[in-house]
N, C-alpha and C positions, 0 to 999 in steps of 0.2 A: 374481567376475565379475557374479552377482548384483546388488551393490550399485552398481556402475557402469552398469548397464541405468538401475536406477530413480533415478541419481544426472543420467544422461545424459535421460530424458526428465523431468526436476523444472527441467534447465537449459532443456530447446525449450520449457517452459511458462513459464517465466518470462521468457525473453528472445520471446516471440509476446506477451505481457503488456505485456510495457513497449514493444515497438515498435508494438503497437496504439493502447494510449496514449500514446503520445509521438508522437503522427503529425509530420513534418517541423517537430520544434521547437519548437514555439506551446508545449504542456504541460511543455516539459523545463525551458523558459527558468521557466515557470511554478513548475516544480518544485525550481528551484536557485535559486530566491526566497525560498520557502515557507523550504525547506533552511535560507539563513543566517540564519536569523531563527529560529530554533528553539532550544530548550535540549539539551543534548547528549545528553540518550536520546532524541529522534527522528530515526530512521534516513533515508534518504533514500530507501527504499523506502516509508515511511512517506508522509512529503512524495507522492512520484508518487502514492500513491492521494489523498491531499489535495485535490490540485491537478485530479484526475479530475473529483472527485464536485463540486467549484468548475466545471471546466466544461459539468456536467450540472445545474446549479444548487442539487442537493440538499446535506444536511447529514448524511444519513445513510450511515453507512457499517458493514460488516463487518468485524469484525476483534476481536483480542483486546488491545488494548497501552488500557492509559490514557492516552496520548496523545490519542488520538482525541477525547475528553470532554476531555482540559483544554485542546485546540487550537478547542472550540467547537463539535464535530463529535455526533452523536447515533451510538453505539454502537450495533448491531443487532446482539439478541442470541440465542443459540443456541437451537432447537427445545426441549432441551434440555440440562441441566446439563452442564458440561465436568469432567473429576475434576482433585481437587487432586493437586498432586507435590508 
């Protein structure tokens, strides 16, 4: 039951994410642009942050995928080291 609490508030946070971002379409339309034009390991979660920080004008963005860097994007990286798997 545990893991359905933290599986159920992982979903309110990401669907409050994307309907911020995507306010009435402008970014979604933006982000299913981004989307077909991409090589098949960029997800479309990927794309919606893309397409954000395009219309906040910046290049920089958070995250961990190489995507980011080879779509053009500045990597911002962690405080500290993340451990390898």
């Amino acid at each position: 039951m545990r893991r359905w609490g933290t599986m159920q508030r992982s979903l309110q946070t990401i669907l409050i994410f994307v309907s911020n971002c995507l306010d009435n379409g402008v970014r979604l339309k933006a982000s299913l642009e981004k989307f077909k034009n991409q090589p098949e390991d960029v997800s479309l979660t990927d794309c919606i942050v893309m397409a954000v920080a395009d219309h906040y004008d910046t290049k920089d963005i958070f995250g961990f995928d190489r995507q980011f860097k080879d779509a053009g994007y500045h990597r911002l990286e962690p405080a500290r080291p993340t451990p390898q798997r």
